[in-house]
N, C-alpha and C positions, 0 to 999 in steps of 0.2 A: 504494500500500500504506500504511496507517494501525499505525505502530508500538507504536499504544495497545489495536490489536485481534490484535497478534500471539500466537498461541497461543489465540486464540480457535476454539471449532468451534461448529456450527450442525448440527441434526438435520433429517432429510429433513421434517418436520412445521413444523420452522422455517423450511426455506428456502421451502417451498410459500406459508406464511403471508406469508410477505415479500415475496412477487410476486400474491397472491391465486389460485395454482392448486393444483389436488391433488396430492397424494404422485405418483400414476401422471406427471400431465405433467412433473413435475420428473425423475424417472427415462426419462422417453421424450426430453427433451431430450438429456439425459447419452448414452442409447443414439445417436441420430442427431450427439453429435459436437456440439451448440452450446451446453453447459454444462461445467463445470470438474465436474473428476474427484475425487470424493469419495477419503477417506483409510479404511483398516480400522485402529481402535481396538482391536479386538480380532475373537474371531469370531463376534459378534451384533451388533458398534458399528460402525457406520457413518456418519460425519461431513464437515462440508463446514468447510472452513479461512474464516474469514470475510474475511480477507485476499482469498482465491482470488474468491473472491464481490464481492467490491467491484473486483476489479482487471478480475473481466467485465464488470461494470455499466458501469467506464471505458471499457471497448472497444468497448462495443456502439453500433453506429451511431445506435440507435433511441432511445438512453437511457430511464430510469426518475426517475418523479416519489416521492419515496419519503413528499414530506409537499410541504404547500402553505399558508402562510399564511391566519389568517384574509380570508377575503373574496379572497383569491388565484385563485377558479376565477372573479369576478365581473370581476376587470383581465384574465383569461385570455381570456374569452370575455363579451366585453361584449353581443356583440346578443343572449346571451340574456337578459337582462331586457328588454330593450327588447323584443321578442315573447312573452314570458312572457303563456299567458294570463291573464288578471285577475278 
């Protein structure tokens, strides 16, 4: 948990952005049980605690790349330049 993001929320349009999928996958995640459970703001707000979000990312076996330094996918995966057609 990051105490600089406390009180922070995030809107279903945010969280989707932040993993690259649509509003629908980040609610069917939620439904099947392997996403953190948004908070009611009120009764049209619905929000994701950013804290909640990063403390799934930590859990997740699979982890998330969220950025990658320049030139970072080229030490990731070197033989593809070296096959790169030319």
């Amino acid at each position: 948990m990051n105490a600089n993001h406390a009180g922070m929320f995030l809107s279903v349009e945010e969280v989707a952005g932040r993993y690259g999928v649509s509003k629908d996958t980040i609610w069917r995640w939620r439904r099947e049980g392997d996403f953190p459970k948004p908070v009611k703001l009120g009764a049209k707000i619905t929000r994701w605690r950013l804290n909640d979000i990063e403390d799934w990312e930590a859990a997740c076996p699979c982890g998330f790349v969220t950025s990658l330094p320049i030139g970072g996918f080229d030490r990731l995966m070197p033989d593809i330049q070296r096959h790169a057609p030319t």
